[in-house]
ZAZALO-862002 format. One line per field, with one value per residue (C-alpha): residue in one letter; chain; y, x, z. Coordinates in steps of 0.2 Angstrom, whole numbers, plus 5000, padded with zeros to 4 digits. Each point is the difference from the previous one (the first is absolute). Example, Ala and Ser with C-alpha at 12.3 -4.5 7.8 and 13.67 -1.06 7.14 Angstrom:
residuo A, S
cadena A, A
north 4978, 5017
east 5062, 5006
up 5039, 4997
***
This chain:
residuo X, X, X, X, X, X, X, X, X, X, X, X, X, X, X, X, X, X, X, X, X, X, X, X, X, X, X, X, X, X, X, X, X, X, X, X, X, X, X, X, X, X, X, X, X, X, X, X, X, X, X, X, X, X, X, X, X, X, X, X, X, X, X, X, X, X, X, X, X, X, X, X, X, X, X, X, X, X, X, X, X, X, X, X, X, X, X, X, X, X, X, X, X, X, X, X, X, X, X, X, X, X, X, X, X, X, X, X, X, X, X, X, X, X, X, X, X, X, X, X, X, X, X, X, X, X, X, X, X, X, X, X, X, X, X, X, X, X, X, X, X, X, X, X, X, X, X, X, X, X, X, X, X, X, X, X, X, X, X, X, X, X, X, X, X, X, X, X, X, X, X, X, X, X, X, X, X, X, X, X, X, X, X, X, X, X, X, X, X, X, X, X, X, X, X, X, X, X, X, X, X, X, X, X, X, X, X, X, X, X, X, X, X, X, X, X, X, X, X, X, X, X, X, X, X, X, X, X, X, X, X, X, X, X, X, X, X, X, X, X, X, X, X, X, X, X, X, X, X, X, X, X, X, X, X, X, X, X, X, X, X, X, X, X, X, X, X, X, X, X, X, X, X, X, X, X, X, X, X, X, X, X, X, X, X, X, X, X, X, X, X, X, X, X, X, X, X, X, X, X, X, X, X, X, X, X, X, X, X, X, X, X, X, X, X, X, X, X, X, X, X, X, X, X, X, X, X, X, X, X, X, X, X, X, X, X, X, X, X, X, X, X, X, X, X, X, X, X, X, X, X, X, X, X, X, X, X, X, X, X, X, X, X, X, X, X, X, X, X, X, X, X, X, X, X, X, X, X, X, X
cadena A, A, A, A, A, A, A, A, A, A, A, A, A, A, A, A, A, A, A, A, A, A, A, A, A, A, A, A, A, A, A, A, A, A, A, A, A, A, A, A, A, A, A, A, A, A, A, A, A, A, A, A, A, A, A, A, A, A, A, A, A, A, A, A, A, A, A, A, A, A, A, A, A, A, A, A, A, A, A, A, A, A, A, A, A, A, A, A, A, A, A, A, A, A, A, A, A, A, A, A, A, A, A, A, A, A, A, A, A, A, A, A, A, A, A, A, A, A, A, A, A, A, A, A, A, A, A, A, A, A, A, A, A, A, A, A, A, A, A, A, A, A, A, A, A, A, A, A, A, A, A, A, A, A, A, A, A, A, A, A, A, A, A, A, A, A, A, A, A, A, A, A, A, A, A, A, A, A, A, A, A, A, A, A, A, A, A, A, A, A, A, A, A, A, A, A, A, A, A, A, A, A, A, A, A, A, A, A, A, A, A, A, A, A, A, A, A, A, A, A, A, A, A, A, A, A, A, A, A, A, A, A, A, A, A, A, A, A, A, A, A, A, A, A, A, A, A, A, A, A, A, A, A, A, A, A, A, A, A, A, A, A, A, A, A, A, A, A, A, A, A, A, A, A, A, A, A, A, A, A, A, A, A, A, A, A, A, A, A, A, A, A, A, A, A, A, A, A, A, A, A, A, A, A, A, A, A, A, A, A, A, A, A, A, A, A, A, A, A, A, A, A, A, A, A, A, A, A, A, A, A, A, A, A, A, A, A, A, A, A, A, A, A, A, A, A, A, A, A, A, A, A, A, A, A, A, A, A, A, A, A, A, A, A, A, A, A, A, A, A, A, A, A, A, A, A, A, A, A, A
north 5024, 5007, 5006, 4990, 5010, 5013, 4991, 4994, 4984, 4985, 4984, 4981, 4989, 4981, 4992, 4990, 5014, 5002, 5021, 5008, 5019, 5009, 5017, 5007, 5006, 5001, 5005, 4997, 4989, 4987, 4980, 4983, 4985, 4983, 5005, 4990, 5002, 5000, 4995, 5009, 5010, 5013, 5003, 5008, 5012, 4985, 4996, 5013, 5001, 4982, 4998, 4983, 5007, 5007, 4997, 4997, 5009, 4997, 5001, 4999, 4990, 5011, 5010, 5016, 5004, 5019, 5002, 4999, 5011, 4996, 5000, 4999, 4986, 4987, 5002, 4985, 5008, 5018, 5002, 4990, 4987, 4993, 5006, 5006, 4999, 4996, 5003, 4998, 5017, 5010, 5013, 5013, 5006, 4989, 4997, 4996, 5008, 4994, 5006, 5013, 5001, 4994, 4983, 5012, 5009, 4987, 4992, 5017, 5005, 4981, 5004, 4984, 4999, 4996, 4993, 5002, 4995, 4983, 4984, 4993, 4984, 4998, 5000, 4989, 4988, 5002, 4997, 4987, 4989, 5004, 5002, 5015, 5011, 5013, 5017, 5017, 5016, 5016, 5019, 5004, 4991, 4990, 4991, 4981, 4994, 5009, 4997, 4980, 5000, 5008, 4989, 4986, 5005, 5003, 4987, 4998, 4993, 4983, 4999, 5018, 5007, 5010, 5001, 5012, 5012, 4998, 4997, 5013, 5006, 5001, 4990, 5007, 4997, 4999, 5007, 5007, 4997, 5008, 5003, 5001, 5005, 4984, 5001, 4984, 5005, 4990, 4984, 4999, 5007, 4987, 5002, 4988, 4998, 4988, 5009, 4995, 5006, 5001, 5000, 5012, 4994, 5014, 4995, 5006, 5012, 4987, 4987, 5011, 5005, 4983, 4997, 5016, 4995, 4983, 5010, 4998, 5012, 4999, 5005, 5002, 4995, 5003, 4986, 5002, 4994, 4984, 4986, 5006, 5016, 4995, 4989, 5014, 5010, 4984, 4996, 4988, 4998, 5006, 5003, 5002, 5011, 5002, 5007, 5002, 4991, 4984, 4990, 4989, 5017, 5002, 4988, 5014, 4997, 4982, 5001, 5009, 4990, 4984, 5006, 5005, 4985, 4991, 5010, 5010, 4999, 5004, 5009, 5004, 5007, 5000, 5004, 4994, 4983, 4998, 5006, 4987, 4988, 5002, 5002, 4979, 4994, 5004, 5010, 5012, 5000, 5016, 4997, 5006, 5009, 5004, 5003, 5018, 5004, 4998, 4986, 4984, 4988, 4989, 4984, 4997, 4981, 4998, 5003, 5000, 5018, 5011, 5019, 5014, 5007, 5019, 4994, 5007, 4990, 4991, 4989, 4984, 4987, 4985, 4988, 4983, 5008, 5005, 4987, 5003, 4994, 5011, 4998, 5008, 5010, 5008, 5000, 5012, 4992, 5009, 4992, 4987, 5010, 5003, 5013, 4992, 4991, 4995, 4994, 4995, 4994, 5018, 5010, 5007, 5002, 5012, 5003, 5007, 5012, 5014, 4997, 5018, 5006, 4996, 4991, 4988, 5012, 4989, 4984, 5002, 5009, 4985, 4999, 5013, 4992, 4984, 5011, 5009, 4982, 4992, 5015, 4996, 4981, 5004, 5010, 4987
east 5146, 4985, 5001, 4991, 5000, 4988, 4987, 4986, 4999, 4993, 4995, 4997, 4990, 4997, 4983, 5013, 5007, 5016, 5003, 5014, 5002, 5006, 4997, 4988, 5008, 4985, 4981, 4993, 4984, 4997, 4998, 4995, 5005, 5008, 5020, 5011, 5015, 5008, 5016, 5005, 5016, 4991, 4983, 4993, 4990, 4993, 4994, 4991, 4989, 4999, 4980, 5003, 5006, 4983, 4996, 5020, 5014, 5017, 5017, 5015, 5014, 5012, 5007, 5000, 4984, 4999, 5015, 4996, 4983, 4982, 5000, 4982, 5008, 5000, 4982, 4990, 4983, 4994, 5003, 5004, 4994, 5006, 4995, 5018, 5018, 5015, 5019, 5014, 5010, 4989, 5014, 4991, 5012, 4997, 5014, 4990, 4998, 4985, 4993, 4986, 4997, 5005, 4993, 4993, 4991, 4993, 4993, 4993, 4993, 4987, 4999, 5012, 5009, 5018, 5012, 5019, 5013, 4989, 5011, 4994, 5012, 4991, 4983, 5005, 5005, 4983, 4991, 5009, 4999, 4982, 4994, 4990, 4990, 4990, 5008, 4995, 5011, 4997, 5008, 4984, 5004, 5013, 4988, 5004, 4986, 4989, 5007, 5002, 4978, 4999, 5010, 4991, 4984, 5007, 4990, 5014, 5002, 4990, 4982, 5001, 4997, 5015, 4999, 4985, 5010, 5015, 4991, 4996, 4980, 4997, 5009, 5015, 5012, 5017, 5009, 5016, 5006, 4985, 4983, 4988, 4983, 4987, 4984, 4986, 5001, 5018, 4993, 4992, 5016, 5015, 5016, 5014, 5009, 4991, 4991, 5003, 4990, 5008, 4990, 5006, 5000, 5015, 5011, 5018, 5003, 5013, 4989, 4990, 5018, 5004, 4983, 5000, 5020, 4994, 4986, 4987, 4985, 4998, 4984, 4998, 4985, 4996, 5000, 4980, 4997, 4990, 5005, 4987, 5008, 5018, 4994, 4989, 5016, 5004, 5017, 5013, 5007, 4998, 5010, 4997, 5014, 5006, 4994, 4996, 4993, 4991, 4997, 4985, 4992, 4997, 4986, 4994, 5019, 4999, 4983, 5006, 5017, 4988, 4988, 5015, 5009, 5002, 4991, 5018, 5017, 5003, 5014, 5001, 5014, 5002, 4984, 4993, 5008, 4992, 4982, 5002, 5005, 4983, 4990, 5007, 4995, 5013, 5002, 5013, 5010, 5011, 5017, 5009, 5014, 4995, 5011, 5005, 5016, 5010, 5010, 4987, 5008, 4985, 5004, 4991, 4995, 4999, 5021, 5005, 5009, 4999, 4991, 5005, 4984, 4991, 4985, 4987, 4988, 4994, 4988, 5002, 4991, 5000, 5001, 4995, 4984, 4995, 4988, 5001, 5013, 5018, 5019, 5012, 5012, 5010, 5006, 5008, 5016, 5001, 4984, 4991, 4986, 4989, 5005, 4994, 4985, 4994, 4985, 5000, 4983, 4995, 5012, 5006, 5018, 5004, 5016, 5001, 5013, 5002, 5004, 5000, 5014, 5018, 5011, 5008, 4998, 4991, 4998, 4984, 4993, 4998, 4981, 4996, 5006, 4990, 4983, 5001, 5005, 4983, 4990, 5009, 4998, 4980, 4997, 5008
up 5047, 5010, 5017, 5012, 5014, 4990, 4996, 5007, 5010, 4994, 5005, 4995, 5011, 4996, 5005, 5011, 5009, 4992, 4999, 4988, 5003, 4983, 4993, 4986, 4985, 4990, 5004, 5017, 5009, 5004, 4989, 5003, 4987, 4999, 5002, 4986, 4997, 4982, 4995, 4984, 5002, 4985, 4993, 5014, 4989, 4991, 5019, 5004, 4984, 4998, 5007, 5007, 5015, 5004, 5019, 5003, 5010, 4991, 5006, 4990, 5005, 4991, 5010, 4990, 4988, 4992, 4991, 4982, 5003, 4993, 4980, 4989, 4990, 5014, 5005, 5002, 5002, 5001, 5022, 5015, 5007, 5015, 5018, 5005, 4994, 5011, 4998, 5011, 4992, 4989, 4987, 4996, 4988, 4984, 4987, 4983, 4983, 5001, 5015, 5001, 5019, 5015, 5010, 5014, 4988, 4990, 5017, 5006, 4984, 5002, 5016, 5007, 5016, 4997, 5017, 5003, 5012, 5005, 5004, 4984, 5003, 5015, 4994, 4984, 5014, 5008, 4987, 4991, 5016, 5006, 4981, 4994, 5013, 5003, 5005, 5001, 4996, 5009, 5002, 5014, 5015, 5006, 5013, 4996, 5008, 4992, 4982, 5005, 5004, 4984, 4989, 5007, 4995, 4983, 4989, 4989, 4983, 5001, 4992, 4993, 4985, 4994, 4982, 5000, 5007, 4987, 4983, 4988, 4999, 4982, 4985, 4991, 4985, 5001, 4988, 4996, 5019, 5007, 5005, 4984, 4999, 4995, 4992, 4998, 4980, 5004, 5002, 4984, 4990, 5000, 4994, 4993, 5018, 5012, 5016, 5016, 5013, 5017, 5016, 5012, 5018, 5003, 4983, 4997, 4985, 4996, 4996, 4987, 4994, 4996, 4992, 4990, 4994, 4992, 4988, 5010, 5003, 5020, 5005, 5020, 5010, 5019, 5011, 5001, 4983, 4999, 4986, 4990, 5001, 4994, 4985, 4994, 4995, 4989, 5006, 4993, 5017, 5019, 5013, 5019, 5008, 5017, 5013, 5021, 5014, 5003, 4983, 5010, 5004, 4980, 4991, 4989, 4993, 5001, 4993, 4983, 4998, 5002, 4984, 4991, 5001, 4985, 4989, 4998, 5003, 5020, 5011, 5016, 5011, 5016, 5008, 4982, 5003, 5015, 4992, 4986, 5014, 5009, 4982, 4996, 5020, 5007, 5019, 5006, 5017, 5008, 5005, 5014, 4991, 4984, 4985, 4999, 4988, 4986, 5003, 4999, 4993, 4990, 4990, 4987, 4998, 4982, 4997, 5018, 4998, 5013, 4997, 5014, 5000, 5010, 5013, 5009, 5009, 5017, 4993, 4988, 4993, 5005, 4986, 5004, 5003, 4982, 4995, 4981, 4987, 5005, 5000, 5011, 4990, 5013, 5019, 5014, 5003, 5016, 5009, 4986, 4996, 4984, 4988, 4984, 4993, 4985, 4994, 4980, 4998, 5003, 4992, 5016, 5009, 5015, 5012, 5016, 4996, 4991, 4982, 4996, 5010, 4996, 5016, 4989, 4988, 4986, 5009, 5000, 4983, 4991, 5012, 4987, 4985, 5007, 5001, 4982, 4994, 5006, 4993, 4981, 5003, 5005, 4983, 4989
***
């Protein structure tokens, strides 16, 4: 347990005017975001270097987050993400055989401002009544009025581009669990395994985990790449990952999923479901909660079973709006909302969720099995 009284003083101020005195325990400065809270009672590591929480301020709701340490096997991405990270008791003394630092260090060492001693019930509460907001986290000033003018003049999340700031530069090969260098002599040279190229708009390494694990040759592209650009590497499937932000804020995205679409077999995830979404006519909305956490409960339409499923996102599509050929293939059960489409006369399927991670834990694998199975199918 850390001592409060000697640290820094922090502070959260909502753009309504709601203030929450807490303490630094890591880093120092000052941050603007959307707060959310997330529900998960483990996993925070997979939180911080998960890149859909670009633009975000996170709270736990578990009440004690750093006791099993920061480990390289859990990463999701090579950094974090999110604006700001807070806890209500941060342990600074981790009990792990896998741990290799502490959960102040890690946030120090990306330069991430981490809170204690907030009442996080109490802003849960907040925000689960009001719905997500704007906040802004500071160790400079404790002048609310101040912070409030500021955070109110804090665009936020709507109608901005996020993904530029998550997705890689140049394209890679993953391979072997890593980072592998990729060269344009590659797209000539095929091997037995099916490619998938994956679209990065701020992807999880799990995602190329599974791929990889199935015997395929993933191939990652940055978000930029047009259509053109993905079918040049002659793929037997693509896949558009997860990501931040505002999905209406992205018609380069929609642009590419569009061309692509029907050529190959299709996936998206999460911010990819919502990209495919707006590629067959469809239009996105934001909801006032958001799903944050790894306890969604999603039924799935075609047996009526019920998958616990890991969620990150405050935007959805809306799918009466899709003006092509779809079926809805799974629901929220918490407030009705999409979190499955598919759309056979393109080859296509996508979920809100995250497939990748493992709530249930394999509830929601078979989404993987589904993709390599329309590839097969395709090259009969």
């Amino acid at each position: 347990m850390s001592l409060l009284r000697q640290q820094s003083p922090a502070i959260l101020v909502l753009e309504d005017g709601s203030v929450f005195p807490g303490y630094a325990f890591a880093g120092a400065g000052e941050v603007c975001g959307e707060v959310v809270f997330n529900t998960g009672m483990t996993g925070y590591q997979e939180v911080l270097t998960d890149p859909s929480y670009k633009g975000q301020i996170v709270t736990m709701t578990y009440p004690l987050v750093g006791n099993y340490g920061i480990n390289p096997e859990d990463m999701e991405s090579d950094g974090i993400y999110l604006e700001g990270f807070i806890v209500k008791e941060y342990h600074s003394r981790p009990s792990n055989w896998q741990s290799r630092q502490t959960l102040r260090a890690f946030l120090e060492g990306h330069g991430k401002l981490g809170v204690e001693g907030l009442d996080t019930r109490a802003l849960t509460r907040r925000l689960r009544l009001t719905g997500a907001m704007k906040g802004i986290l500071s160790t400079e000033t404790t002048d609310v009025a101040r912070l409030i003018a500021k955070v109110r003049a804090y665009p936020g999340l709507v109608g901005h581009d996020l993904v530029r700031e998550v997705a890689c530069k140049t394209p890679y090969l993953w391979k072997n669990g890593s980072r592998g260098e990729l060269t344009e002599e590659l797209k000539g040279r095929r091997k037995a395994s099916f490619r998938v190229v994956v679209i990065d708009c701020g992807v999880k390494y799990n995602i190329l985990r599974h791929l990889e694990g199935r015997g395929r040759q993933v191939v990652v592209l940055p978000a930029t790449a047009t259509g053109a650009e993905i079918l040049a590497w002659r793929p037997d499937g693509v896949l558009f990952s997860n990501g931040p932000g505002d999905p209406a804020a992205l018609p380069y995205l929609v642009a590419a999923a569009a061309f692509v679409l029907g050529k190959v077999p299709v996936f998206g995830i999460c911010l990819g479901h919502q990209i495919l979404g707006q590629a067959a006519g469809g239009k996105t909305e934001k909801l006032k909660f958001g799903h944050h956490g790894i306890n969604q409960p999603v039924r799935r339409e075609e047996t009526g079973k019920v998958e616990i499923t890991s969620q990150n996102h405050g935007f959805v599509v809306i799918p009466e709006s899709v003006t092509g050929s779809r079926e809805a293939t799974h629901a929220n059960l918490n407030d009705g909302t999409s979190e499955g489409l598919s759309y056979p006369e393109l080859m296509a399927f996508s979920v809100q969720y995250h497939p990748e991670a493992a709530p249930g834990p394999h509830d929601a694998a078979y989404l993987f099995d589904r993709f390599v199975a329309m590839m097969d199918k395709n090259q009969e």
